[in-house]
N, C-alpha and C positions, 0 to 999 in steps of 0.2 A: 504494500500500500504506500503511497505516496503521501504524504504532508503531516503536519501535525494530528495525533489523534483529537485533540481538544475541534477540530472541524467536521469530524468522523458520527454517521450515524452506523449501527451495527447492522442493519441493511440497506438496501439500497436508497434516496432519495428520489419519495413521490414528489413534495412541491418547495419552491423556495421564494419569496417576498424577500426585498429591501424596502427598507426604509425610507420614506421620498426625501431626507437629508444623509440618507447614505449610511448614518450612525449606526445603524443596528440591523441585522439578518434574522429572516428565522425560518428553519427549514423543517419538515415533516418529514421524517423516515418510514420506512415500510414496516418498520418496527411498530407501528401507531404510537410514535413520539413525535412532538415537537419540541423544537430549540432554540431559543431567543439568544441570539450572540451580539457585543459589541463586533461590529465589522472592522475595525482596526486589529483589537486584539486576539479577536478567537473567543473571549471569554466569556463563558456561559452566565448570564444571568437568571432565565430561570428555562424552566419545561413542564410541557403537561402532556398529558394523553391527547391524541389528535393526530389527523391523518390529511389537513388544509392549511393552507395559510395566508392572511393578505391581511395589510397595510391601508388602513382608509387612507384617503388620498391627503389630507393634511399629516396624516404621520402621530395624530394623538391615541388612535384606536387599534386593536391586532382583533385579525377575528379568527378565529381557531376552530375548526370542523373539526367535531369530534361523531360517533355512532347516535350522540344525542342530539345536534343539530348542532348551532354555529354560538358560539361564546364570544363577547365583544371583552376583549380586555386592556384597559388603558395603559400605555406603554411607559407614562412618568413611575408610574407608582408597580404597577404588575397586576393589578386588582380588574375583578373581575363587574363591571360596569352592570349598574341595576336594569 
């Protein structure tokens, strides 16, 4: 395998979003994980169960498809939006 594990999902990578300031990545493995990383460092900030992923277009929302339908969760805090 090539590059650092800290980029590494343990299957293969169904979806990946950037952030529309570039700052942050977060990818969905076939694992049904998702990964929210600083895009500079690699560094994981956090993960949840989930198999989608996208970036509203201002870059304050992530919305995470999971088996139970789609979770809005705000990107400053990690929290899961009412």
């Amino acid at each position: 395998m090539l590059g650092s594990h800290r980029w590494r999902h343990w299957n293969s990578v169904a979806d990946v979003a950037l952030s529309p300031d570039g700052k942050l990545v977060a990818s969905a493995g076939a694992e049904g994980r998702v990964v929210l990383r600083e895009t500079a460092t690699g560094k994981e900030l956090a993960n949840w169960k989930g198999m989608g992923v996208r970036f509203a277009p201002d870059g304050a929302s992530l919305a995470v498809l999971d088996e139970t339908g789609v979770r809005l969760l705000n990107t400053a805090d990690l929290m899961e939006k009412a």
